[in-house]
N, C-alpha and C positions, 0 to 999 in steps of 0.2 A: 255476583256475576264476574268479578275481577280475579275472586279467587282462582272460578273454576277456568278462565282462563289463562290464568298462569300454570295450574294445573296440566292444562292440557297442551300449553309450549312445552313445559316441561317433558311429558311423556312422549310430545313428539322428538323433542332434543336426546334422550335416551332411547328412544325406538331407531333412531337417524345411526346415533353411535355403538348400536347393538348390530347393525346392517353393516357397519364400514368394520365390526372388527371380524364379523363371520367372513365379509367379502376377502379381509387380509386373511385369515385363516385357511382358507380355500384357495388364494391366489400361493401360500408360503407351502400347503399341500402337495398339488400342485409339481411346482418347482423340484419336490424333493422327492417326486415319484419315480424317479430313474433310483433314488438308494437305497430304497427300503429293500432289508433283507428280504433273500428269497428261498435262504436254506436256515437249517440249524447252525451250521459253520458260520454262514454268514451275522448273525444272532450275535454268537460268543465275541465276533473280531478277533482282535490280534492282543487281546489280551491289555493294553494301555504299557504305557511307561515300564519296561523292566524293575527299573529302580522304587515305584511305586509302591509303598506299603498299605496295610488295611488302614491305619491312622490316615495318612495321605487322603484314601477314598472315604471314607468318614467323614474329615472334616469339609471337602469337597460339597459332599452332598449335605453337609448342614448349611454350605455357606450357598448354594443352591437355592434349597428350601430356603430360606432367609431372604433370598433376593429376588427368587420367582414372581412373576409375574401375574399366577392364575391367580383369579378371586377365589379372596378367603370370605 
C-alpha cells in the first residue's frame, strides 16, 4: 500500500511539472508571436555577423546542442 502511494505522489508531482512547463511554453509562444517570420526574406535575416565564418557557426551550434535544454 505504501508503495503504490508513493507511486502515485510521484506521478502527480511529474504530471504537476509536465502542466507548469507546457504552461511556460505557451506563455514564452505567446510573447514572441509579434516576431515570427512572415516572408521568405524575413526567414533568411540579415545574414549574422559579417565577420562570421562557417567554423564560427559550427562551433555555435555544437555548443548549443551541448547546452540545450530539450529532453534527450
Amino acid at each position: 500500500m505504501r508503495r503504490l502511494e508513493t507511486e502515485n505522489n510521484a506521478s502527480r508531482t511529474h504530471e504537476h511539472a509536465a502542466a507548469q512547463a507546457r504552461a511556460e511554453i505557451l506563455r514564452l509562444a505567446e510573447s514572441q508571436r509579434a516576431t515570427l517570420a512572415t516572408s521568405f526574406a524575413d526567414l533568411l535575416g540579415d545574414g549574422g555577423p559579417p565577420e562570421e565564418t562557417a567554423d564560427d557557426m559550427i562551433r555555435a551550434t555544437r555548443e548549443w546542442r551541448d547546452t540545450s535544454s530539450y529532453m534527450k
